[in-house]
C-alpha positions in Angstrom: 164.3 6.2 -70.4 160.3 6.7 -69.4 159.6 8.9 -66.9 157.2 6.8 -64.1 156.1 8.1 -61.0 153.7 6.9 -58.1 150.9 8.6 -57.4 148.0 8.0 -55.0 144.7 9.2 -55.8 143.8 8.5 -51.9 145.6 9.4 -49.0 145.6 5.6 -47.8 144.7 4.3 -51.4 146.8 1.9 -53.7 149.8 3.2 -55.3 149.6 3.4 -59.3 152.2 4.4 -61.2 152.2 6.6 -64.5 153.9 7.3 -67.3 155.4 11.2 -66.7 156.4 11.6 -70.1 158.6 14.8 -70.1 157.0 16.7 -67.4 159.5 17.1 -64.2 158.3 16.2 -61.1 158.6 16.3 -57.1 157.3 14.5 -54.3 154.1 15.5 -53.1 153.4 17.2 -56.4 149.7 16.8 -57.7 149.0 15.8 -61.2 146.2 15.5 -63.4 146.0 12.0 -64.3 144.5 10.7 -67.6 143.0 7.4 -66.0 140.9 5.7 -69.1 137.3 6.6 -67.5 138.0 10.8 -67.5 140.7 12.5 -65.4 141.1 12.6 -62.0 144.1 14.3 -59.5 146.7 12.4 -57.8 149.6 13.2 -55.5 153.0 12.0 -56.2 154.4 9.8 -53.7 157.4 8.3 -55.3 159.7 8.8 -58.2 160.9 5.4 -58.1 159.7 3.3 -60.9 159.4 -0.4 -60.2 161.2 -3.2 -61.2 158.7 -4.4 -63.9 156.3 -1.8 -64.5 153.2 -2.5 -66.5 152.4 -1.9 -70.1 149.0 -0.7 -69.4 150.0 2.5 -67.4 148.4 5.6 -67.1 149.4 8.8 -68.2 149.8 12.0 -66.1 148.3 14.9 -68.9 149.6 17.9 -66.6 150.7 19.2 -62.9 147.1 20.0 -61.0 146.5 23.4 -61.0 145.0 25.6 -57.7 141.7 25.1 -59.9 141.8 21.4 -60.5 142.4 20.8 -56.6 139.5 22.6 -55.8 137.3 20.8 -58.3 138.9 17.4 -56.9 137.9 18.5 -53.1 134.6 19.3 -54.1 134.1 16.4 -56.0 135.4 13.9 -53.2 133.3 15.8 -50.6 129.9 15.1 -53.1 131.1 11.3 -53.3 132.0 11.2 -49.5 128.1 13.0 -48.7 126.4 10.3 -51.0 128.2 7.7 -49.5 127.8 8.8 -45.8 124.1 9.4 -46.3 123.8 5.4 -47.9 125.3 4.2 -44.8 123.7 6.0 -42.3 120.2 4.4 -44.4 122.0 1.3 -43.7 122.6 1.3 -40.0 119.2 2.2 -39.3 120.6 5.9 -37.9 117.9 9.1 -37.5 120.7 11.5 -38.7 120.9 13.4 -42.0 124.0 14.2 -43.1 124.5 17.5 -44.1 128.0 18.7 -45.8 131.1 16.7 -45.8 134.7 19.0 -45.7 138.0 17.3 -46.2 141.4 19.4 -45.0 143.5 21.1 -47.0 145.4 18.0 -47.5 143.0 15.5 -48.3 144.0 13.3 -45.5 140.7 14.0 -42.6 137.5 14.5 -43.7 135.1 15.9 -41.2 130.7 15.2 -41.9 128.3 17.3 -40.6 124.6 16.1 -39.2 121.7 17.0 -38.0 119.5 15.3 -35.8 116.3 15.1 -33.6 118.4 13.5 -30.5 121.5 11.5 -29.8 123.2 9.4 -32.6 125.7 6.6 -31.8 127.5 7.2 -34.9 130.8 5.0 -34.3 130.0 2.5 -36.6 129.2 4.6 -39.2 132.7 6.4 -38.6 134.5 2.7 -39.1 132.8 1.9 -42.0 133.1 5.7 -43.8 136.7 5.6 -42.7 137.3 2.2 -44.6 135.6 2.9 -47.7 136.8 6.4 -48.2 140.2 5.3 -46.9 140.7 8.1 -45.0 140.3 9.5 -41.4 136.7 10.6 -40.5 135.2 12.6 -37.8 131.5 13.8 -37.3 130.0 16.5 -35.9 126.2 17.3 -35.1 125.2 20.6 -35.9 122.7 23.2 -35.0 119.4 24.6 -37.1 121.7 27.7 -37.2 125.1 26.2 -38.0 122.7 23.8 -40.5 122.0 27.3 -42.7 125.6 28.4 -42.3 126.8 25.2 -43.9 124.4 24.8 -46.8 123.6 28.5 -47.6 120.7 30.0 -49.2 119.4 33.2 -49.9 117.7 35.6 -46.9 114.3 37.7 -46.8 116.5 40.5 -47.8 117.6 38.7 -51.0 121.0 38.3 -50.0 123.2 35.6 -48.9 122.4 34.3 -45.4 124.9 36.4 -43.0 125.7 33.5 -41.2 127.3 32.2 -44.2 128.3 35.3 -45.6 130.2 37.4 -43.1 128.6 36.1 -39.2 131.8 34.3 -36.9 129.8 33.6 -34.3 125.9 33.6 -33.6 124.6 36.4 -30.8 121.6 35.6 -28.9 118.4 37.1 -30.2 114.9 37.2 -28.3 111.4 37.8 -29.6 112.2 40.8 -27.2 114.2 42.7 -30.2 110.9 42.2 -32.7 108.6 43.9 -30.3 111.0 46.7 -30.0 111.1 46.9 -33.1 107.4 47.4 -33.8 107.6 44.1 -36.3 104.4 41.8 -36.8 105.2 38.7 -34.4 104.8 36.6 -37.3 107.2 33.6 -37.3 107.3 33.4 -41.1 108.2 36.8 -41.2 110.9 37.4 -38.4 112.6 33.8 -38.6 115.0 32.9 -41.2 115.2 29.5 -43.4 116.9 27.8 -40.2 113.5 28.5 -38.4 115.0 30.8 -35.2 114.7 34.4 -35.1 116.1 36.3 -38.0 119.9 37.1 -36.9 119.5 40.6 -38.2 116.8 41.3 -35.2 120.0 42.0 -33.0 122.0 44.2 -35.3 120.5 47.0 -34.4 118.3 46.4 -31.0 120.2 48.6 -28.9 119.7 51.8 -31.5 116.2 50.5 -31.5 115.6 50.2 -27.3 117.6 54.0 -27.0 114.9 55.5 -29.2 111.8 54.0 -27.8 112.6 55.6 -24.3 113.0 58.9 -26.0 109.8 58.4 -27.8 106.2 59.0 -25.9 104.0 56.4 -25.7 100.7 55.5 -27.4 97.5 57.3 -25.6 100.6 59.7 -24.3 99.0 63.1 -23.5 101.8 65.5 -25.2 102.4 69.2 -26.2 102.5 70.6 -29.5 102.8 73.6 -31.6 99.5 73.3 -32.7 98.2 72.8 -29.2 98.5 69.6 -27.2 97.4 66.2 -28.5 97.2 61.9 -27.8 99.9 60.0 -29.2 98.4 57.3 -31.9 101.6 55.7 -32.9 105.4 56.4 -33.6 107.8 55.9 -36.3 111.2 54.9 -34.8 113.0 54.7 -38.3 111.5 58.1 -39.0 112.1 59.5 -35.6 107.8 61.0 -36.0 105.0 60.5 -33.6 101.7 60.5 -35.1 99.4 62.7 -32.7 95.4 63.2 -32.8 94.9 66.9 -31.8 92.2 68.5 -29.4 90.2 69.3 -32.3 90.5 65.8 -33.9 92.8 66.7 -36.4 95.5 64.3 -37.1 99.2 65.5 -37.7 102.8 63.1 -37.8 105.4 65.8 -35.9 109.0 65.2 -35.8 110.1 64.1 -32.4 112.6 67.4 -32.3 109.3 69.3 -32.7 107.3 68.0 -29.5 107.5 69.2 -26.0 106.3 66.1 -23.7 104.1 67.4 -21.0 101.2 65.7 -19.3 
């Protein structure tokens, strides 16, 4: 007797049913499905064969694997992007789509946009949700959240930290640059989502603490060699780099100095 099952290759799509051959199966197993044009992963909603099952049926090759589920998600998230982005074209929307993620079961799939101002995107949901036959949500994101979803590569040659370990994004000021003794050049202290560099904040308050132990530029200070003027300081090195009474420049370990006016 031949082995068909019911599979589903969309949550809400069209039951087809396959030939199983010998391989046992359960409800709500996944399959790798052998459908004439390449292979493609279905769930198993019935064992049932029907009454007059057709001649021309397609053949399950194996039970989906963790790896071949993850290849299937991303592929329906690609198809569900491409499609989104055509219909937003469509309907005349200023949005751009930016990642589409479907749920563990396949069932919701939630896009992600940017845009300039306010979208009235319920349209676009009805149509999405018809032609992927599924439940869709969207969600406008942030330049920040924008990086997080996309990911890239930092200044640092890293991944981004937003994507890479970051929960939550802190609040950083130009404030934490200037502490920091950086050039205030935006191409230098922002990252590819164009705001300031997350990093600035990691260590701002180590940053702030040592500038008020540190004297300040044109400071008149003391020093073993006599007392001097302050040119600049090295907060990473913990130095201040002081012009002497006899013009003689020296860098002196902060440990080493004896403020005094």
């Amino acid at each position: 007797m031949a082995n068909i099952i019911g599979v589903k290759f969309r949550s809400r799509g069209k039951l087809v049913y396959c030939d199983a051959g010998e391989i046992l199966l359960q409800l709500n197993d996944y399959v790798v499905v052998d459908t004439g044009h390449g292979s493609d992963v279905a769930k198993v909603v019935t064992l049932e064969a029907p009454s007059k099952p057709s001649e021309n049926l397609m053949t399950v090759v194996r039970q989906a694997e963790e790896e071949d589920l993850e290849e299937a998600r991303r592929n329906m998230e690609k198809e569900a992007l491409i499609k989104c982005h055509e219909m937003a074209a469509q309907l005349g929307l200023k949005m751009k789509p930016q990642a589409a993620r479907y749920d563990y079961k396949g069932e919701h799939l939630t896009v992600f946009f940017s845009a300039q101002e306010r979208v009235d995107f319920r349209e676009l949901v009805r149509k999405l949700s018809y032609a992927l036959e599924t439940r869709v949500e969207l969600r406008q994101v942030k330049a920040r959240d924008e990086a997080k979803l996309l990911g890239s590569i930092g200044k640092c040659g890293y991944p981004l930290c937003c994507q890479n370990f970051l929960t939550s994004f802190a609040s950083v000021s130009i404030k934490m640059a200037k502490e920091q003794n950086l050039a205030l050049n935006p191409m230098k202290i922002s990252g590819i989502c164009g705001r300031l560099l997350c990093c600035l904040s990691y260590e701002s308050k180590e940053y702030a603490d040592m500038k008020k132990r540190m004297p300040q530029p044109k400071q008149e200070i003391s020093t073993p060699w006599g007392k001097g003027r302050v040119i600049s300081t090295n907060l990473l090195k913990e130095t201040v780099t002081v012009q002497l009474e006899n013009d003689v420049v020296k860098e002196i370990a902060l440990d080493e100095l004896v403020q005094g006016g």
